[in-house]
C-alpha positions in Angstrom: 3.2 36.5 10.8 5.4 34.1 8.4 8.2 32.0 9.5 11.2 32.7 7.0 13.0 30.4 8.4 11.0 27.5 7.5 9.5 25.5 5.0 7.3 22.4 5.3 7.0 20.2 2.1 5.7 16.8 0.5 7.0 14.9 -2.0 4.0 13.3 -4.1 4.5 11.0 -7.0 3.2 7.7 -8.5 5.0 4.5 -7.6 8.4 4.2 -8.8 9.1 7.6 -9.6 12.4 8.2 -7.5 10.7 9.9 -4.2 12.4 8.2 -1.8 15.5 8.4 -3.9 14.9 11.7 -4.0 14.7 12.2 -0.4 18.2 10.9 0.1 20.1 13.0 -1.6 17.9 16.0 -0.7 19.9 14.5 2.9 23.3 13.6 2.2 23.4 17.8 0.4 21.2 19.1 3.2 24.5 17.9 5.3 22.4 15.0 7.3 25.6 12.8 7.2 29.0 13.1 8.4 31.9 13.0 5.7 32.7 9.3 6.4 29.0 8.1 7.9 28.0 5.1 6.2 24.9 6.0 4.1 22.4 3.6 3.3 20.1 3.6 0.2 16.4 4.1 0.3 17.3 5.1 4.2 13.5 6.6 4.4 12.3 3.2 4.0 13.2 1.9 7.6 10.3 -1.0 7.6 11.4 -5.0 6.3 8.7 -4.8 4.1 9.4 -1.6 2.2 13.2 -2.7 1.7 12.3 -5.9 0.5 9.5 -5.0 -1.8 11.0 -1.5 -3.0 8.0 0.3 -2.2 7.1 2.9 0.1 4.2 1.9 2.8 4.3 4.5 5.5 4.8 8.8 5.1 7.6 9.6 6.7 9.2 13.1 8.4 12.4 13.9 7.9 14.3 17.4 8.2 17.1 19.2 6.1 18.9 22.5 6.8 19.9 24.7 3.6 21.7 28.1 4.5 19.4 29.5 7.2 16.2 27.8 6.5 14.8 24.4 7.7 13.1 22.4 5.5 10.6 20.1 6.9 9.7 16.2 3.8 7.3 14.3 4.3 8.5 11.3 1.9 4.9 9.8 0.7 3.8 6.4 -0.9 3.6 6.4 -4.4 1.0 2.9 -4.6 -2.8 3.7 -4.7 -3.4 1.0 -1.8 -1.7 3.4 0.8 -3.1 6.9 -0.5 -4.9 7.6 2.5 -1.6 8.2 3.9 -1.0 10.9 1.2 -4.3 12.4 2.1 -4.0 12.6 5.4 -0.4 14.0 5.1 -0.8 17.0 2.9 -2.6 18.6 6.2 0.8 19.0 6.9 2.6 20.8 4.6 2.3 24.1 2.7 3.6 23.0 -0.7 4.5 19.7 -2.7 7.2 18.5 -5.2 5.3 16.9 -7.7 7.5 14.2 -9.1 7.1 12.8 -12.5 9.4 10.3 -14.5 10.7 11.3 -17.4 9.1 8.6 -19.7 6.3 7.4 -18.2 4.8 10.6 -17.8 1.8 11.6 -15.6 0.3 7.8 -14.6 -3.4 6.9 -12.3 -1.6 8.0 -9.4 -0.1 10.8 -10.2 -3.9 12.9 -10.9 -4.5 11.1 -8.0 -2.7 12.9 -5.5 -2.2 16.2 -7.3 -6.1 16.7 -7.0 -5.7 16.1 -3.1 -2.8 18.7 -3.4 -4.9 21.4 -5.6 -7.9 21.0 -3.3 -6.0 21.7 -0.6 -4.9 25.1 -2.5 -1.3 24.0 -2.1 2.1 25.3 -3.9 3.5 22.8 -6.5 6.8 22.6 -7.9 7.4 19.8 -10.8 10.1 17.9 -10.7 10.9 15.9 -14.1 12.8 12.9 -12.5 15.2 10.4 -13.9 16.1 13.0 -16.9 19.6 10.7 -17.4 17.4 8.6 -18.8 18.1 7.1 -22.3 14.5 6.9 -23.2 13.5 10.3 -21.5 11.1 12.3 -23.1 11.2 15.6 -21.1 9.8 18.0 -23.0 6.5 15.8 -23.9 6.2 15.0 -20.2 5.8 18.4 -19.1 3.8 19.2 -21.5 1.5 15.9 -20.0 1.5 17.9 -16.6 0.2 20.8 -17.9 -2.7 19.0 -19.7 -2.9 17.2 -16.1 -3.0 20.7 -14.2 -5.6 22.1 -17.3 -7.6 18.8 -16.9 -8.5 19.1 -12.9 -8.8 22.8 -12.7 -6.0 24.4 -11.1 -5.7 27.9 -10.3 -3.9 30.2 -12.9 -1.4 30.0 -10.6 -0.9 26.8 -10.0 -0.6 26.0 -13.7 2.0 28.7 -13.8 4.3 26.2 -11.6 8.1 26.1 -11.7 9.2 23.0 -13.6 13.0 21.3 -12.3 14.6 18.9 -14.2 16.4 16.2 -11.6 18.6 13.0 -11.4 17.9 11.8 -8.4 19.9 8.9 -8.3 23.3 11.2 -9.1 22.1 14.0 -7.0 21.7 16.8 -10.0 19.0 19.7 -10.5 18.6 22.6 -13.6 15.7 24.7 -14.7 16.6 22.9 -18.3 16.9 19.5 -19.3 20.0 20.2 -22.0 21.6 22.1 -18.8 22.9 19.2 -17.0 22.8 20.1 -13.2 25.7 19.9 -10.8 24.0 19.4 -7.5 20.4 20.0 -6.1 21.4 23.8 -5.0 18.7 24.9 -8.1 16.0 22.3 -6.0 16.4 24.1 -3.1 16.8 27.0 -4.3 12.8 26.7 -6.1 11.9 25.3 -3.1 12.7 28.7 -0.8 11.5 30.5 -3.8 8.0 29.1 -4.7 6.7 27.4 -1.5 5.5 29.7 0.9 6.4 30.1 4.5 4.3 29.2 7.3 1.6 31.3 8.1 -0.1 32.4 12.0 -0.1 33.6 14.9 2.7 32.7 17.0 1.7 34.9 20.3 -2.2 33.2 19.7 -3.7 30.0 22.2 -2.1 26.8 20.6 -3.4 24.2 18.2 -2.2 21.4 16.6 -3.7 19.3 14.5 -3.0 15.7 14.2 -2.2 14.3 11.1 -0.4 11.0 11.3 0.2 8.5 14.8 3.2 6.8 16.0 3.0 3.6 18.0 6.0 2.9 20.8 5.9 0.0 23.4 7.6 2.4 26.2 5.6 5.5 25.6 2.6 4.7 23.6 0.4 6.3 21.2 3.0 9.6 19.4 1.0 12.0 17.8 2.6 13.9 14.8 0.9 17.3 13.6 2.0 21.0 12.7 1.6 23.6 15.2 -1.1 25.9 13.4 -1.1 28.6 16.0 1.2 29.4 19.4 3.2 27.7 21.0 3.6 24.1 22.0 5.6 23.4 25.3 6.6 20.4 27.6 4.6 19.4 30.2 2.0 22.1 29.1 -1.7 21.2 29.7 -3.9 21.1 26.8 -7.2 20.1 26.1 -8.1 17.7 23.0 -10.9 17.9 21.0 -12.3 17.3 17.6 -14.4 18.6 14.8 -15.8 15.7 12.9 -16.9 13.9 16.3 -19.4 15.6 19.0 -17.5 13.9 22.2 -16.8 16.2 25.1 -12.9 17.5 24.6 -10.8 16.3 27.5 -7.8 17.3 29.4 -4.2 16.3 29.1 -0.8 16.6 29.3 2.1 16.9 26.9 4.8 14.8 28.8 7.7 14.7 25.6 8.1 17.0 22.8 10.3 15.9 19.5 11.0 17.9 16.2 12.8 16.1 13.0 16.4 16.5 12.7 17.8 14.6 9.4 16.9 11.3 10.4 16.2 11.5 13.9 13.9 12.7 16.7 15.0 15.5 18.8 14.0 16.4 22.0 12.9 19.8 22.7 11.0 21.9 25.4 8.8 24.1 23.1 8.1 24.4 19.5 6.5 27.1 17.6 4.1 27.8 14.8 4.7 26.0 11.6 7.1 23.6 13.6 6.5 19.7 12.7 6.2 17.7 16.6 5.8 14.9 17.4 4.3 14.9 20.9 3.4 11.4 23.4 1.8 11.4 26.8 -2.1 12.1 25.5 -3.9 8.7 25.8 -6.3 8.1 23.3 -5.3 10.6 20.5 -6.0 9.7 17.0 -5.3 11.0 13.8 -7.4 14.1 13.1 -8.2 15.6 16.8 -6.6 18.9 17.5 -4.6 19.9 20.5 -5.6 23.5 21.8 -4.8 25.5 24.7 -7.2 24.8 28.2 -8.3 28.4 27.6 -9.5 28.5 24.2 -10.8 25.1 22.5 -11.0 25.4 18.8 -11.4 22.3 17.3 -9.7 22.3 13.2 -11.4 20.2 10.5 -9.7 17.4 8.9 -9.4 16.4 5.7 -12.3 13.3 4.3 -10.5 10.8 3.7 -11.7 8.3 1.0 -13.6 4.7 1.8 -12.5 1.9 1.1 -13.5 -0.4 -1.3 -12.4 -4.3 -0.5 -12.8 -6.7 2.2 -11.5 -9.4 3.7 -12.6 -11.6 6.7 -9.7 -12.3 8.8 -10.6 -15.1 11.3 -9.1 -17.2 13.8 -7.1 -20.1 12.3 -8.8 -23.4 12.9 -7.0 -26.0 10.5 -5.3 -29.1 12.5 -2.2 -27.6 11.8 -2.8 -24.5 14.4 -1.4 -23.5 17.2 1.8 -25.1 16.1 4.1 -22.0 15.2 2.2 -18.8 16.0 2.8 -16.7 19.1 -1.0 -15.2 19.2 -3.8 -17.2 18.1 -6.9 -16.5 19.9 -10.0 -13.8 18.6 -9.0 -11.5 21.7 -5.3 -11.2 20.2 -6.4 -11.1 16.4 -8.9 -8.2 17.6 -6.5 -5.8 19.3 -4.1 -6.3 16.5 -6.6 -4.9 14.0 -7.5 -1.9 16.6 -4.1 -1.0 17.2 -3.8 -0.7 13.2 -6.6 1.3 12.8 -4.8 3.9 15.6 -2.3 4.4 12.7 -4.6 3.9 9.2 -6.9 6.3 8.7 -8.2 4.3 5.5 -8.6 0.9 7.4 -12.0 0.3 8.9 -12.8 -3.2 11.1 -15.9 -4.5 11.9 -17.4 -7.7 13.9 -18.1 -10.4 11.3 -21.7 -12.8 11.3 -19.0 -15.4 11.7 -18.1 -16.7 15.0 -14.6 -15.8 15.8 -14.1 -13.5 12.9 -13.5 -9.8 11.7 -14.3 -8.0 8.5 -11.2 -5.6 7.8 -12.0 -3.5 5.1 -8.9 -1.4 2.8 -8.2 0.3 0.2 -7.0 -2.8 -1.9 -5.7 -6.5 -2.1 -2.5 -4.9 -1.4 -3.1 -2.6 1.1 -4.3 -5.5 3.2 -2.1 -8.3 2.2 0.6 -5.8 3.7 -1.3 -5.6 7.3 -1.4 -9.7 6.9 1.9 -9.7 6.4 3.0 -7.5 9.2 1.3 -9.5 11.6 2.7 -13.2 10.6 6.1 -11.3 10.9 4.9 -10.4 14.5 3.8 -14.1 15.5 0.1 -14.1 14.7 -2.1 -17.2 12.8 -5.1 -16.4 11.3 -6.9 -17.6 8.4 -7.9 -14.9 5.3 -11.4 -15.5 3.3 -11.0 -14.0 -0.6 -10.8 -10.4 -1.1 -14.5 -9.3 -1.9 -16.0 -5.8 -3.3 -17.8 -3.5 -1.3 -20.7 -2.5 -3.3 -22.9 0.7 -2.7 -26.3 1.6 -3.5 -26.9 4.8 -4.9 -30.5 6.2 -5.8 -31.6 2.6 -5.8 -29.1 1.3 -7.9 -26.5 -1.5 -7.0 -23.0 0.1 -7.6 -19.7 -1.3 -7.4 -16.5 0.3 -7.3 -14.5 1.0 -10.7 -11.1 1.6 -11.6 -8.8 3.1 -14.0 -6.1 0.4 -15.6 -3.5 1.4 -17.1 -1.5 -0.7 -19.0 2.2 -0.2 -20.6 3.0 -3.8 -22.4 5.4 -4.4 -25.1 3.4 -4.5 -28.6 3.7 -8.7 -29.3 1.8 -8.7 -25.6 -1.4 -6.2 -26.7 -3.8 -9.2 -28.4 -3.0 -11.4 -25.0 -4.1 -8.0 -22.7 -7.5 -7.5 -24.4 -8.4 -10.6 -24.7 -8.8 -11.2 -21.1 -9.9 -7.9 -20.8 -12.7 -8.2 -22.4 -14.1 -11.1 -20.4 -13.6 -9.2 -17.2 -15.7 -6.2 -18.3 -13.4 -3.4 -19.2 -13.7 -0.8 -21.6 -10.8 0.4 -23.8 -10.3 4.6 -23.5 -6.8 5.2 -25.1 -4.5 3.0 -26.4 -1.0 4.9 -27.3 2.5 3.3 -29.3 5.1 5.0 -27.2 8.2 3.3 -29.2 8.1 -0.5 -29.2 5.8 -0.4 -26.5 1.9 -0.2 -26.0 -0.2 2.4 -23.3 -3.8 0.9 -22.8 -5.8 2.6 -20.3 -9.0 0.8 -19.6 -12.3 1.4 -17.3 -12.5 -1.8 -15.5 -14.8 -2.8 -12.4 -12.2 -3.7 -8.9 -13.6 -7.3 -8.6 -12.6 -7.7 -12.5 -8.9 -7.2 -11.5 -8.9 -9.9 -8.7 -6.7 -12.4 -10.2 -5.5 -10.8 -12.8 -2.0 -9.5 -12.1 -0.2 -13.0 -11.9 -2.0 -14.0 -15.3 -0.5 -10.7 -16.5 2.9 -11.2 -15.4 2.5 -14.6 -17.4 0.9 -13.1 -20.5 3.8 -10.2 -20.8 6.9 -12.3 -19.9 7.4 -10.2 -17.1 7.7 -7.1 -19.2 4.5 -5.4 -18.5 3.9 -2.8 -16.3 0.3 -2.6 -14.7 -1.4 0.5 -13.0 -4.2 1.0 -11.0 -6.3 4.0 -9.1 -10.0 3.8 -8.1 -12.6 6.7 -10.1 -16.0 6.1 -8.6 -18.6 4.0 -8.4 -21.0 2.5 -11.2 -24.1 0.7 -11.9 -23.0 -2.9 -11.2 -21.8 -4.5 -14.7 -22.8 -8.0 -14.2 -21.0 -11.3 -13.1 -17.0 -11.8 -14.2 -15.9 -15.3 -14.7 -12.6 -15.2 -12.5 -11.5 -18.5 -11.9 -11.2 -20.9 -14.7 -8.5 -23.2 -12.6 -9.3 -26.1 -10.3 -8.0 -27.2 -6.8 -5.7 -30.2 -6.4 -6.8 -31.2 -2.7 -5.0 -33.3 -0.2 -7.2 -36.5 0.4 -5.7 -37.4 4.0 -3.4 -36.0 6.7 0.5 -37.3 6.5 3.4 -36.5 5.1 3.4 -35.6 1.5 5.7 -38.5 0.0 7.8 -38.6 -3.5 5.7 -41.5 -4.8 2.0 -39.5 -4.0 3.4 -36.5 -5.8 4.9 -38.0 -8.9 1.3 -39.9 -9.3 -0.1 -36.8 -8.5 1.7 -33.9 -10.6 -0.2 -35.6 -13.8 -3.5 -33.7 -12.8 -1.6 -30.3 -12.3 1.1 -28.0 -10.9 1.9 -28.8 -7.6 2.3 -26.6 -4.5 4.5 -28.4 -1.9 7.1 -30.5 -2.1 8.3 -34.1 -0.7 8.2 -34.4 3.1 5.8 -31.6 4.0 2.8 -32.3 6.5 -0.3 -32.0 5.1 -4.0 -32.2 5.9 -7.5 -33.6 4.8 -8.9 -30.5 3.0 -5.6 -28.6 2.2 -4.8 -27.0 -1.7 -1.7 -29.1 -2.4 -1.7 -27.7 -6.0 -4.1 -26.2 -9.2 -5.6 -28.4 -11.8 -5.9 -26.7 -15.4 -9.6 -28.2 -15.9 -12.6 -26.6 -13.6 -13.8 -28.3 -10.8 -11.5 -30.1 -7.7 -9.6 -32.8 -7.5 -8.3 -35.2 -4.6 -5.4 -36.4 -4.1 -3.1 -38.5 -2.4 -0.2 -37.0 -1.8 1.0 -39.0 1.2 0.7 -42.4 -0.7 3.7 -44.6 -0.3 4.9 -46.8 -3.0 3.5 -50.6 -2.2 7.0 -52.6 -1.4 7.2 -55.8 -2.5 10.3 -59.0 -2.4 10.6 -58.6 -6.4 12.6 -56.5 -8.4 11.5 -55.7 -11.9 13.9 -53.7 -14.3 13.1 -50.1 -14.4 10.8 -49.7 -11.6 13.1 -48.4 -9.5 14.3 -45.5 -11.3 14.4 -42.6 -9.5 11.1 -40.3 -9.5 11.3 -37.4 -11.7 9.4 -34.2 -9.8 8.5 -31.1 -11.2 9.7 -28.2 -9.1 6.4 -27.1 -7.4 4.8 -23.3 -8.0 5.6 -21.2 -4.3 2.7 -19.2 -3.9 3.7 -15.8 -2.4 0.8 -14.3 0.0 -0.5 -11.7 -3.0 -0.6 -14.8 -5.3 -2.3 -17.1 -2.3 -5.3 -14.6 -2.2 -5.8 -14.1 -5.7 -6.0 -17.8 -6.5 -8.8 -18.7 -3.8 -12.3 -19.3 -4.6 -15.5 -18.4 -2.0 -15.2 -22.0 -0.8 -11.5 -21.3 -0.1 -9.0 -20.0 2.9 -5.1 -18.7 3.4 -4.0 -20.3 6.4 -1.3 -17.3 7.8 1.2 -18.3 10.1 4.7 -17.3 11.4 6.5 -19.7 8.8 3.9 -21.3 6.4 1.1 -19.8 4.4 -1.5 -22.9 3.3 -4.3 -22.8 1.1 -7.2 -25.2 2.3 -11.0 -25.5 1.7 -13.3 -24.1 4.1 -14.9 -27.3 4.8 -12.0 -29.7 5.4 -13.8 -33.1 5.5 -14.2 -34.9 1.9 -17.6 -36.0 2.5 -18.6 -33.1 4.4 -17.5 -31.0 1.5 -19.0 -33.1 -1.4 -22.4 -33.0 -0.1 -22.2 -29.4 0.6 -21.4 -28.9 -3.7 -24.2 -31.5 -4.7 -26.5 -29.2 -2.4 -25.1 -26.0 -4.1 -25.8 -27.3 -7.4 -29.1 -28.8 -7.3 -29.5 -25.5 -5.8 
């Protein structure tokens, strides 16, 4: 049996596309908002982070009602570091909007998650985005999909898609880009059209699978799956069980039931196949068990989803500075964090570390993880971050490491700079492209080679490039990349950094901190240009004497020091280097804090 009056979709792009754009004018149309409700932009993005950054972190559910039919989004991430939140999702759905920008074309991320989408034998309607657009090249784009669609083997049928042309930002559809649209009626329309209606038995025993999980303080784990056969109710008993794991299923209770209204969660007392819920009460669910009926346990498999590739060491902060700002500090606290997160991240994995006190968290990238630091600074924890490190695989015998593709869009003056360094972190030039006054370089590079990199490329562009990444495989390992060609400026003693230790100091490099900041033996206080560290003393005062001599009392001139964003803290350290992570500070500072200590350690290294 189908369910007419329903349709369950994902909207799957690369980052920066206009989803979540998208989304909210698919809402304010679908007639979420009342005619004088305040609307807010980006209003999928509810997390600090994802307003502040611009980006997209979690999926999200949302709901829309056009004419008779409900129409179930899922609003996806569009960066590579969170695509196991794509995969995971498309379990959900029945169809996707694939959405494209009108002049960048089909990018890493875009095959990306159409191959999850083509595997999973779904419906696809293209969406040409941002066709207002000065620069749009709309006609050449779709022709790029097609290739795309050609290129990983879709069904005649799905390269037969329905192509809409969209603004999101003013709200506009047509089948035609010279048509200019009036309102997204033409979206919706395609949408009823072309994605099919859920399919099942609604009079059959019940199961759900569970694709995504919702954390609440009050209620606990919320699991959120699509009713794939019968009927879900409240308070019914089910059992809970799953394919991929031999455990014995258990029993439980359904004590809420929710569907998605516009933005919110409604309560209801029984949901039906093809229905989105979001269900709490079971302790213990995760994120690909399925929910059945106590009379008939059929477990459903779940999609694989891919490993991960870097890892950090998160461990418990130990400078002489801890303890001083963070809420939770101890292993126990830093531990349940991380298992609490790996409830709701399918791609995340954790694992006990040979160090004392420590934890090797393992993602999908430097940003997937530096977002999870981030998160838990914001909730009061300290800890202290090693340097993000490949995972490497051997495969028939052969040490492999994991490889990405790089694509590059840089204005032409900017190209010489790009493959120079490039080429001394291993990558291989596939396609280079003019597109106007700009350059499209797409290179085979291995992760570890990219460590580093992007700040160096913001420098080398001007700010005007535009940098791209998505992860193809594994390879035979390529041989060891010179990263760091920069030195540390390090604090000599504990104090109070003073004007006088800094001016004397900023000759050997740019500095980190300013005046009247506590520092300690061992911390980064700023980068020398030359290889190799330096210490220095930052908290040296100026010796006072009862003679004044003309000119020596000018005021100090101080450069403005370089703020280190996290992202830009964890590229910059070395092996022998940590991120202190707390509530209001993030330090850099050697491992080994003690000068002496330290030197001996590096004469030892390099007789070595």
């Amino acid at each position: 049996m189908k369910r007419e009056d329903l349709r369950n979709i994902a909207i799957i792009a690369h980052v920066d596309h206009g989803k979540t754009t998208l989304v909210d004018e698919m809402l304010k149309q679908g007639g979420v908002y009342r005619e004088n409700q305040a609307v807010v932009d980006r209003v999928m993005d509810n997390n600090d982070i994802e307003r502040e950054r611009g980006i997209t972190i979690l999926a999200k559910n949302t709901a829309v009602q056009y004419k008779d039919i409900k129409i179930n989004i899922v609003d996806t991430p569009g960066h590579a570091d969170f695509s196991g939140e794509v995969e995971r999702i498309l379990k959900m759905v029945n169809g996707v909007l694939l959405l494209v920008d009108s002049f960048e074309g089909t990018m890493p991320q875009t095959r990306f998650v159409l191959q999850k989408a083509l595997d999973l034998g779904h419906k696809i309607i293209v969406v040409v985005n941002k066709t207002d657009r000065p620069d749009a090249r709309n006609a050449e784009v779709v022709d790029e999909v097609l290739e795309l669609l050609l290129d990983l083997d879709a069904t005649e049928e799905q390269i037969e898609s329905p192509v809409v042309f969209c603004s999101g930002r003013n709200g506009t559809a047509s089948y035609s880009p010279d048509v200019p649209g009036e309102n997204f009626i033409p979206l919706f329309e395609k949408i009823i059209e072309h994605i099919p209606a859920p399919e099942g038995d609604p009079e059959g025993e019940l199961q759900v699978l569970v694709s995504s999980i919702d954390y609440n303080e009050y209620v606990g784990r919320i699991a959120i799956g699509r009713v794939e056969r019968g009927v879900i109710k409240q308070n019914q008993e089910v059992m809970v069980c799953d394919y991929h794991n031999n455990t014995a299923p258990f029993r439980s209770r359904i004590v809420s039931l929710y569907q998605f209204d516009g933005l919110d969660k409604v309560p209801v007392t029984e949901a039906s196949m093809g229905d989105i819920v979001c269900f709490s009460g079971i302790e213990g669910v995760t994120i690909g068990q399925t929910i059945c009926s106590t009379t008939c346990v059929e477990p459903l498999p779940f999609v694989k989803i891919s490993e991960p590739t870097v890892e950090m060491t998160f461990a418990v902060n130990n400078s002489p500075f801890a303890g001083r700002e963070g809420k939770y500090v101890t292993s126990r606290q830093i531990r349940e964090r991380l298992e609490r997160e790996l409830l709701k991240d399918v791609s995340l994995r954790v694992k006990e570390s040979d160090v004392q006190d420590a934890y090797d968290v393992a993602g999908r990238g430097e940003m997937h993880l530096s977002i999870l630091i981030e998160n838990m600074r914001r909730e009061g924890y300290e800890l202290s971050v090693s340097t993000p490190r490949v995972l490497f695989k051997e495969i028939d015998g052969v040490k492999c490491e994991p490889m990405e593709k790089l694509v590059i869009d840089v204005p032409d003056s900017c190209v010489g700079a790009v493959m120079e360094k490039m080429g001394t972190r291993k990558a291989e030039l596939q396609v280079m492209n003019p597109v106007g006054g700009r350059t499209r370089l797409e290179f085979k590079i291995p992760s570890r080679g990219l460590f580093g990199y992007r700040s160096e490329f913001l420098t080398d562009t001007k700010g005007e490039g535009i940098l791209n990444t998505i992860f193809i495989g594994y390879e035979p390992f390529m041989g060891d990349i010179p990263v760091r060609t920069t030195g540390s400026l390090v604090a000599f003693e504990t104090g109070t950094a003073s004007a006088y230790g800094l001016w004397n100091a900023q000759d050997r490099g740019a500095m980190f901190i300013d005046a009247g900041v506590d520092v300690y033996e061992g911390m980064i206080v700023g980068v020398s240009p030359k290889m190799g560290d330096i210490n220095v003393n930052v908290c040296k005062k100026k010796h006072l004497t009862n003679t004044r001599a003309s000119g020596s009392d000018e005021a100090l001139r101080l450069i403005p020091p370089r703020r280190m964003s996290l992202e830009e803290s964890l590229e910059f350290i070395s092996d022998d280097e940590l991120v202190e992570v707390t509530p209001k500070n993030i330090r850099l500072r050697k491992r080994i804090l003690d000068n002496e200590t330290r030197a001996k350690e590096d004469a030892k290294r390099r007789k070595g």
